[in-house]
N, CA, C and O of each residue as an XYZ file, in Angstrom:
584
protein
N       3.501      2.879      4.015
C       4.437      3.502      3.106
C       5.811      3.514      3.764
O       5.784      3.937      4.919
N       6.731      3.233      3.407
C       8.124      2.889      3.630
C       8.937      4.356      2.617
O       8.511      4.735      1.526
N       9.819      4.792      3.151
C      10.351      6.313      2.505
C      12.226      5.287      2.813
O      12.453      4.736      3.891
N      13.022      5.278      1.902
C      14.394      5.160      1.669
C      14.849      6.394      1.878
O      14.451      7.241      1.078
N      15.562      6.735      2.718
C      16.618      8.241      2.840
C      17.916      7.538      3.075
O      18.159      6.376      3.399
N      19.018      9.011      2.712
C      20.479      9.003      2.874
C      20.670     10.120      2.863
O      20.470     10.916      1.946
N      21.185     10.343      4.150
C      21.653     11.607      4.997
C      20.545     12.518      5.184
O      20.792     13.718      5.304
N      19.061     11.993      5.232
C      18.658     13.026      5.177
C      17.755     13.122      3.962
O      16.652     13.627      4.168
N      17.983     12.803      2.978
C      17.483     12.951      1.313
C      16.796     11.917      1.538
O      17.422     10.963      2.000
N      15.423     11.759      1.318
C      14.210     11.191      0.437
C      14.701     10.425     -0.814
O      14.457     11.207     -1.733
N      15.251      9.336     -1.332
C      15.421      8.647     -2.432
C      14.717      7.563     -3.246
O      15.090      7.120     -4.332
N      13.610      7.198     -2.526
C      13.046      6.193     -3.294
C      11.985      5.796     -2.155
O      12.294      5.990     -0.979
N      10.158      4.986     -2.646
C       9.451      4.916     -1.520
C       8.975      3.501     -1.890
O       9.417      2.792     -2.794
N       7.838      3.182     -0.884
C       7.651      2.023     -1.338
C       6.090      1.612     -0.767
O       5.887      1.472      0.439
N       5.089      1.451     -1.722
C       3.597      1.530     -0.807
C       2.905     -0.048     -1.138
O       2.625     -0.667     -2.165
N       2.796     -0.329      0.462
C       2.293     -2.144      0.402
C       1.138     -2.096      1.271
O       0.863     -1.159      2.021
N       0.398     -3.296      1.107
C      -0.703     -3.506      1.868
C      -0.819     -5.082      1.984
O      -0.831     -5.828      1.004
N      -0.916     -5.555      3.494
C      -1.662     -7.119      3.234
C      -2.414     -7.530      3.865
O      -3.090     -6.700      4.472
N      -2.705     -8.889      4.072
C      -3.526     -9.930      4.590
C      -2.590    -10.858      5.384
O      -1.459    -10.619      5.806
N      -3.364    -12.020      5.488
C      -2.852    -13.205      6.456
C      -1.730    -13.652      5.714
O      -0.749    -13.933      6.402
N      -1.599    -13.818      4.239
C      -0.634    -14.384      3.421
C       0.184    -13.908      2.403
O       1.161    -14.510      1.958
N      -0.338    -12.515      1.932
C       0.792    -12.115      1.155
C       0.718    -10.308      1.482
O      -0.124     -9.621      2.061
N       1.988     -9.985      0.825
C       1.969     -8.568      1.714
C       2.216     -8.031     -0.230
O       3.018     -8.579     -0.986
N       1.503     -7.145     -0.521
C       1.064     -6.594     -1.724
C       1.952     -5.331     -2.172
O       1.693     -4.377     -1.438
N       2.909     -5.026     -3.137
C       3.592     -3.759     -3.686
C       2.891     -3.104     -4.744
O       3.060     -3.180     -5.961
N       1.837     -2.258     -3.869
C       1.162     -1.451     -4.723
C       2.108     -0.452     -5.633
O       1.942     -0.247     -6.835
N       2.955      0.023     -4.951
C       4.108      0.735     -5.830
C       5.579      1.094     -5.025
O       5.986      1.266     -3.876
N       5.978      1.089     -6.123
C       8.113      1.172     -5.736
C       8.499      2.286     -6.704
O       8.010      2.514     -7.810
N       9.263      2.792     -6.205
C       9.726      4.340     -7.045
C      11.154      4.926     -6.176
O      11.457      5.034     -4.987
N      11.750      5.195     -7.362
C      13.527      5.197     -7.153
C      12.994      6.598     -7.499
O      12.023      6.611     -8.255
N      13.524      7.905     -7.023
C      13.322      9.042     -7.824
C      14.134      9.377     -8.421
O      15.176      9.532     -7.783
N      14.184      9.607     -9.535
C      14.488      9.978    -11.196
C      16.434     10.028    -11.167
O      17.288      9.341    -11.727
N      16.494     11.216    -10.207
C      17.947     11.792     -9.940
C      18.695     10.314     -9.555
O      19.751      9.868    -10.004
N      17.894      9.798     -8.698
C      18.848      8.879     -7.964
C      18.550      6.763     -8.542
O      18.663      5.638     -8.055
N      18.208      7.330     -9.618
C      18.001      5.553    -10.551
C      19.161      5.264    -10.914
O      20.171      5.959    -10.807
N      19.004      3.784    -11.544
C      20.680      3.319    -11.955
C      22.010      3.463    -10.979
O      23.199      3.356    -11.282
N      21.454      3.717     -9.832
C      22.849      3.620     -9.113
C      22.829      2.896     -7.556
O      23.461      3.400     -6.628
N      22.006      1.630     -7.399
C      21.643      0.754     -7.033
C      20.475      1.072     -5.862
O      20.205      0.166     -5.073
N      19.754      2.425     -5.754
C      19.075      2.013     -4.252
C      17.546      1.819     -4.449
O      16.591      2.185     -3.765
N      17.646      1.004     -5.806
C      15.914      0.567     -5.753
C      16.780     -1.465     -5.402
O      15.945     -2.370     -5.387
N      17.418     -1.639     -5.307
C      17.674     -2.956     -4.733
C      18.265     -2.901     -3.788
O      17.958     -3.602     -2.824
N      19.282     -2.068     -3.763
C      18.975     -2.199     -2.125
C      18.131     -1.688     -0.680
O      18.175     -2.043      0.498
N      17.393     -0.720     -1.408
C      15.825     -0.616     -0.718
C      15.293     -2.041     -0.698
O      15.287     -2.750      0.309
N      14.783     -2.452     -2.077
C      13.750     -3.654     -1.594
C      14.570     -5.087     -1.143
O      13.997     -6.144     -0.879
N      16.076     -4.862     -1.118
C      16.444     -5.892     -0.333
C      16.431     -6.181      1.310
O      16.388     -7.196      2.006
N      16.502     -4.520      1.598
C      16.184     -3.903      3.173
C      15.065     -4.487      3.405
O      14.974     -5.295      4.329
N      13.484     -4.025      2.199
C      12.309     -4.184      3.199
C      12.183     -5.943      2.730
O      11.189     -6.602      3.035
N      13.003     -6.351      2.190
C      12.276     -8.269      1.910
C      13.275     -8.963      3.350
O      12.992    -10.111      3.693
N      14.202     -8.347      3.982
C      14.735     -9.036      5.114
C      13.925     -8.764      6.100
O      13.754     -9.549      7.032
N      13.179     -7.314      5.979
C      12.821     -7.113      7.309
C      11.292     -7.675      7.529
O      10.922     -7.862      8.688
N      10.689     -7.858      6.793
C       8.992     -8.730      6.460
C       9.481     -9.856      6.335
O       8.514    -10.547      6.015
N      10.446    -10.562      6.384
C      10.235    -11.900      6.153
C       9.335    -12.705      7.069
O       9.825    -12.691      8.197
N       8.529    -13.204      7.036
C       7.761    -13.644      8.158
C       6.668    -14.852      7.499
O       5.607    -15.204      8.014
N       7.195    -15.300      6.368
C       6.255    -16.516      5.829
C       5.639    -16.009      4.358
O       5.641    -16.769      3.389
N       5.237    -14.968      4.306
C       4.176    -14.391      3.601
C       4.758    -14.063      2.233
O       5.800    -13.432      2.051
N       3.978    -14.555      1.314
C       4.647    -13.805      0.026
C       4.051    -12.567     -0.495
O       2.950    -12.041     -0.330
N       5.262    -12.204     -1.279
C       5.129    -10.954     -1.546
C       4.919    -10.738     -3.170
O       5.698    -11.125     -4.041
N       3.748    -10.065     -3.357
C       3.782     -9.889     -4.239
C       3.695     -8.441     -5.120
O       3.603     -7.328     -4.600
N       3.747     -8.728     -6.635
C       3.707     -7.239     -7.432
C       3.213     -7.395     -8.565
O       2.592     -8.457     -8.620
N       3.200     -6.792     -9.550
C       2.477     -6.578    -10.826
C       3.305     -5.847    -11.200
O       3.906     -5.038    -10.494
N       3.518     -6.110    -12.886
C       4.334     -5.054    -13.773
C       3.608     -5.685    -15.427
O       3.150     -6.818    -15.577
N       3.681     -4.534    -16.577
C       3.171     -4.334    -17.476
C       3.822     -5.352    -18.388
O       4.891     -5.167    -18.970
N       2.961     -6.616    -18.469
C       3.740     -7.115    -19.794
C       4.480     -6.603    -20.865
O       3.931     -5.998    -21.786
N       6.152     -6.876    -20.791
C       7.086     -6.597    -22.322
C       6.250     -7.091    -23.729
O       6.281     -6.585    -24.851
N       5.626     -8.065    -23.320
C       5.595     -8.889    -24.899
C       4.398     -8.162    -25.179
O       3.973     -8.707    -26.198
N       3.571     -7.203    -24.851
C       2.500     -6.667    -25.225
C       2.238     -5.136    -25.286
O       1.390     -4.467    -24.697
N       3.296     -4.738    -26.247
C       3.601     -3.285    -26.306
C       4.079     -3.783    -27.863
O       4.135     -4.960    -28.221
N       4.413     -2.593    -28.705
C       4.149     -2.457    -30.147
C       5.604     -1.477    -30.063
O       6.616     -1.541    -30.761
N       5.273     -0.585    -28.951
C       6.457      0.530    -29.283
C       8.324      0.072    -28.169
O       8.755     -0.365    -27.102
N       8.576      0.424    -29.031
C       9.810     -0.116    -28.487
C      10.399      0.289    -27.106
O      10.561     -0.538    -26.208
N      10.738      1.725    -26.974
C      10.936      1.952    -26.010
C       9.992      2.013    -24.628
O      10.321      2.578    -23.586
N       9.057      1.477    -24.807
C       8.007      0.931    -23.726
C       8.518     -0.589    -23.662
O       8.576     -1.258    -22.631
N       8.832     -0.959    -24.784
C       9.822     -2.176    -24.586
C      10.457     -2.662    -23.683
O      10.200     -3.613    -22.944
N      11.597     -1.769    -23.761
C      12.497     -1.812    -22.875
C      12.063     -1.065    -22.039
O      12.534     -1.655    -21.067
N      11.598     -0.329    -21.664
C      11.301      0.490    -20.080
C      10.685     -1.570    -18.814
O      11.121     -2.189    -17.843
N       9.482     -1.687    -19.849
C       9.027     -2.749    -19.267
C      10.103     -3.946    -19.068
O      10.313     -4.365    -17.930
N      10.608     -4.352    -19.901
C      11.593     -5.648    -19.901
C      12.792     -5.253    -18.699
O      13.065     -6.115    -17.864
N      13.372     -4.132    -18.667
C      14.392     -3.615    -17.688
C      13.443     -3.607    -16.342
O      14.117     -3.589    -15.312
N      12.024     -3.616    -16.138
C      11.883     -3.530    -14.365
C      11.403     -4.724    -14.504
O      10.972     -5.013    -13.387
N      11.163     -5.858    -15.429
C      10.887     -7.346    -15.182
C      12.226     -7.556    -15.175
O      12.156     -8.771    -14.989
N      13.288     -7.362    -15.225
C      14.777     -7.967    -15.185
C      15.319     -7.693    -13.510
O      15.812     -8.487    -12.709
N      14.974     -6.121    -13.369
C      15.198     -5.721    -11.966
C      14.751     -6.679    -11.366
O      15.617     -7.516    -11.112
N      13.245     -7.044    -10.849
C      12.615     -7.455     -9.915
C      13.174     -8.956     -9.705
O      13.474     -9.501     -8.643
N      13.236     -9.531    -11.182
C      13.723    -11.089    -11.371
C      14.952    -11.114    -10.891
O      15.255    -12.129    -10.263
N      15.984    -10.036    -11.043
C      16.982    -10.155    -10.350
C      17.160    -10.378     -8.711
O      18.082    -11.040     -8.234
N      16.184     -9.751     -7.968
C      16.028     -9.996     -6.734
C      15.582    -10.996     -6.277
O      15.485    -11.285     -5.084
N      15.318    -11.516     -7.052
C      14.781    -12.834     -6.542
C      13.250    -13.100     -6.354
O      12.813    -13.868     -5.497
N      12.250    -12.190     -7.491
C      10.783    -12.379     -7.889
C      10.882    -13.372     -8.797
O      11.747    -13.367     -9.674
N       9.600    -14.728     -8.593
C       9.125    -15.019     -9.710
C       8.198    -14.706    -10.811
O       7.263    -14.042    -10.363
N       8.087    -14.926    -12.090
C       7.596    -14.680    -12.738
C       6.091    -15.574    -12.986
O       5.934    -16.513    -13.767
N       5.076    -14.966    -12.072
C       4.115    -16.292    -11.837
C       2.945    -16.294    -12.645
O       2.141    -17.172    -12.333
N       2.651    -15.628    -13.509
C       1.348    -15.363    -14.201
C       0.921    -14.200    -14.586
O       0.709    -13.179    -13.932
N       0.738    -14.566    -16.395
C      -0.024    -13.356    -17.347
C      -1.473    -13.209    -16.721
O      -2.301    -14.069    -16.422
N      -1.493    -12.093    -16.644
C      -2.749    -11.843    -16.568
C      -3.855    -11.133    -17.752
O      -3.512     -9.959    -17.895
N      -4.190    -11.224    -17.999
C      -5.098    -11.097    -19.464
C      -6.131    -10.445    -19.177
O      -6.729    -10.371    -20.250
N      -6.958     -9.717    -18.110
C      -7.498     -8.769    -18.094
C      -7.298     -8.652    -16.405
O      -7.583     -9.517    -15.577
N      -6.733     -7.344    -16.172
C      -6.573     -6.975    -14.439
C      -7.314     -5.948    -14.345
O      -7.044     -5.127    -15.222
N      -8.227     -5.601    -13.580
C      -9.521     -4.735    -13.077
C      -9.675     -4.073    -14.399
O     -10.313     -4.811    -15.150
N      -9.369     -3.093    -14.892
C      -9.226     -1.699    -16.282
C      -8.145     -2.250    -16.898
O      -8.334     -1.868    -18.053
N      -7.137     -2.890    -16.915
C      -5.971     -2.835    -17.594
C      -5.578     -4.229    -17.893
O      -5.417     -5.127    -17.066
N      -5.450     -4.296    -19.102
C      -4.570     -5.895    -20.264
C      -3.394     -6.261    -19.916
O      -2.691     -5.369    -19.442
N      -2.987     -7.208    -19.992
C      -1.635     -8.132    -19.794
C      -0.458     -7.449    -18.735
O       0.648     -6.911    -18.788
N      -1.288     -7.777    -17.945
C       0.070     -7.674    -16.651
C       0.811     -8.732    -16.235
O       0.746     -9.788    -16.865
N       1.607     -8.608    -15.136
C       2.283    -10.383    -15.110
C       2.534     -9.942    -13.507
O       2.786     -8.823    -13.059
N       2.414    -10.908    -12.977
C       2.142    -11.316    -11.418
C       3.212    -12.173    -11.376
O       3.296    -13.334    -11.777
N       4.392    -11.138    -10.599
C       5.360    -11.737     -9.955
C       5.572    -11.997     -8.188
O       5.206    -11.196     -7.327
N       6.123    -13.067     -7.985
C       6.420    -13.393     -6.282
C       7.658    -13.583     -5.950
O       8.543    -13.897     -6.746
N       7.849    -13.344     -4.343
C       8.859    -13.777     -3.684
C       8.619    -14.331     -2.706
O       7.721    -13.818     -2.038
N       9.267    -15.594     -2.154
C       8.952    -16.152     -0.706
C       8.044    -17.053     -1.028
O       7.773    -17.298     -2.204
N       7.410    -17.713      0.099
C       6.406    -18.928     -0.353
C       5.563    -19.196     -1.281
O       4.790    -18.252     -1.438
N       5.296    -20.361     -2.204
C       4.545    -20.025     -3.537
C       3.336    -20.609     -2.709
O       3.125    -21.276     -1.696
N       2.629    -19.934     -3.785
C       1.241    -19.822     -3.269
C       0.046    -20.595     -4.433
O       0.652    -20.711     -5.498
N      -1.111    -21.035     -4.553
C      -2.013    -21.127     -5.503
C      -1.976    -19.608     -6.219
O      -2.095    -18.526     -5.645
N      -1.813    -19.815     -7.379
C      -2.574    -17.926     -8.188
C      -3.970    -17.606     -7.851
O      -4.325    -16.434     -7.974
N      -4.756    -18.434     -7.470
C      -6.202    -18.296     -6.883
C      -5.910    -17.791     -5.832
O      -6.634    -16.799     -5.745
N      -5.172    -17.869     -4.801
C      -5.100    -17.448     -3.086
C      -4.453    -16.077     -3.138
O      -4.661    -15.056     -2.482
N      -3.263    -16.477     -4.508
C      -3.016    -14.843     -4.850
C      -3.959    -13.780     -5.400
O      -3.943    -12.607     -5.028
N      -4.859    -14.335     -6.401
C      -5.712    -13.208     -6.992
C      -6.509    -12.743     -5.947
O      -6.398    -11.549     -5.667
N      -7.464    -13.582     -5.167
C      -7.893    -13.016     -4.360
C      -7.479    -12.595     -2.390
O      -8.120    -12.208     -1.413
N      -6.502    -12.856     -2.603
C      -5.730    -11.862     -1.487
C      -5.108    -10.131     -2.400
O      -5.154     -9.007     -1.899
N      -4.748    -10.390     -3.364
C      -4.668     -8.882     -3.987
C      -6.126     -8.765     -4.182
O      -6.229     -7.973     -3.245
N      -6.992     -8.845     -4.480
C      -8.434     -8.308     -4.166
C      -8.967     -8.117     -2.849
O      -9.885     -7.310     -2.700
N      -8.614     -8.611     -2.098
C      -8.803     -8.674     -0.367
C      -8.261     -7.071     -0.198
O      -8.847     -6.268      0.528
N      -7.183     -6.774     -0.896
C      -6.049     -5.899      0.285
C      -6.705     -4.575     -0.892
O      -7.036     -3.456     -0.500
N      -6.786     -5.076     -2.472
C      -7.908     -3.592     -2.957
C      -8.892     -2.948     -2.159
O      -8.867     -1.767     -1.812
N      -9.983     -4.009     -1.819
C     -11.160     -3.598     -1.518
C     -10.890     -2.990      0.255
O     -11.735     -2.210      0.695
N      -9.702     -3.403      1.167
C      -9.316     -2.171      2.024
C      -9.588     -0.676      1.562
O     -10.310      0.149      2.122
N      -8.805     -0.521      0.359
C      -8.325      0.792      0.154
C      -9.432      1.462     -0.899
O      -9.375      2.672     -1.117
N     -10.484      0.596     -1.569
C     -11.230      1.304     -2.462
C     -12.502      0.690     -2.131
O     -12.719     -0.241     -1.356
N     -13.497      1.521     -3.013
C     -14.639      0.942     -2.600
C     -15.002     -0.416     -2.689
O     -14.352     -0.720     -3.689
N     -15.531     -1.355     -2.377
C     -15.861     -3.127     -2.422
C     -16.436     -2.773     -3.478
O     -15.904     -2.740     -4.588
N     -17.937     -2.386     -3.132
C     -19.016     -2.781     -4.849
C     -17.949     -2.198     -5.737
O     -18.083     -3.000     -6.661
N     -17.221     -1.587     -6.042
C     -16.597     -1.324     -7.265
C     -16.137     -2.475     -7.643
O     -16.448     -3.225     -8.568
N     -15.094     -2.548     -6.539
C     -13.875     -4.101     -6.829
C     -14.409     -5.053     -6.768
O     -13.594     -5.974     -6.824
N     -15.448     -5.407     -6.673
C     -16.110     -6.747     -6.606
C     -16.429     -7.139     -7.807
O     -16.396     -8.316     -8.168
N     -16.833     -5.970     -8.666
C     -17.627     -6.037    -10.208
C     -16.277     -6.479    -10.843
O     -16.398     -7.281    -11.770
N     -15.234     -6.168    -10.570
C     -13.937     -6.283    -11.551
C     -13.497     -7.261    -11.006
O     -13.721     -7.786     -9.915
N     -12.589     -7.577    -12.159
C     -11.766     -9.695    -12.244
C     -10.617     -9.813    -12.674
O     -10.263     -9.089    -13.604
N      -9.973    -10.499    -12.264
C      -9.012    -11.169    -12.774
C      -8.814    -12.019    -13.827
O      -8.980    -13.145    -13.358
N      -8.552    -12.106    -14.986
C      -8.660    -13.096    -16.172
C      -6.854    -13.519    -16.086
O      -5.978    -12.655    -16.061
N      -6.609    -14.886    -16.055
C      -5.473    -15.676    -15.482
C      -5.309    -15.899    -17.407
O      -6.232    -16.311    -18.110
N      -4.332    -15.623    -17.772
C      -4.205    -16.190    -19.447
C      -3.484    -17.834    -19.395
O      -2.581    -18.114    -18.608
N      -3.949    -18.612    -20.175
C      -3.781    -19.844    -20.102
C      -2.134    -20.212    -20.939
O      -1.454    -21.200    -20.661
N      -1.795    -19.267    -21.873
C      -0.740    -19.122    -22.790
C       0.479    -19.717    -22.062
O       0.580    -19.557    -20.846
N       1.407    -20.398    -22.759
C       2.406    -20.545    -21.875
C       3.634    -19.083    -22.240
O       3.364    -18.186    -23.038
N       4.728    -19.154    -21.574
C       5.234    -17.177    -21.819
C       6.187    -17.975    -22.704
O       7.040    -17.393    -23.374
């Protein structure tokens, strides 16, 4: 876990886990007071200089195109714009992720097979949760083009 401060103040955190090849953003969080006024990029511009070391990095965020209500809309489309702005690609729908529908698997840094990715983010789950659980659950890769 990585904690962003200024002066002192707690502003934004950042929780990763990896393997031999990609280093995993289980979650990123600007806190509330301190969004829109740049230190969720320049946090993750801090921690992508300081990991640079070969490995890509990856994340997950909630497919835009698969929401009905609008302002989930835009909540989603604005942190796929963030991340793309930094310089994530946009590498693959995912169509069923462990419990949850259409996510999209973005990277930075060396591209990788989506196979070496799915299961290195399953590698770095089954650290943190039980295996027989995560083992039963899959990845479904959607064939669609976006």
């Amino acid at each position: 876990m990585y904690i962003y401060e200024e002066n002192g103040i707690e502003k934004a955190y950042l929780v990763t886990g990896e393997n031999e090849n990609i280093i995993f953003i289980f979650y990123f969080a600007v806190f509330a007071e301190y969004r829109s006024k740049g230190i969720g990029s320049k946090f993750l511009k801090e921690y992508i200089s300081m990991v640079k070391n070969g490995k890509t990095i990856v994340l997950e965020i909630e497919d835009p195109s698969k929401t009905e209500d609008k302002k989930e809309y835009q909540k989603r489309d604005r942190r796929k714009s963030f991340y793309e702005k930094l310089g994530f690609v946009h590498e693959k729908r995912i169509k069923e992720y462990y419990f949850f529908e259409y996510y999209i698997i973005l990277t930075f840094g060396k591209k990788l097979p989506i196979k070496e990715i799915e299961d290195g983010v399953k590698d770095i789950y089954n650290v943190i949760t039980n295996p027989v659980i995560m083992n039963k659950l899959k990845i479904k890769v959607c064939e669609e083009k976006f």
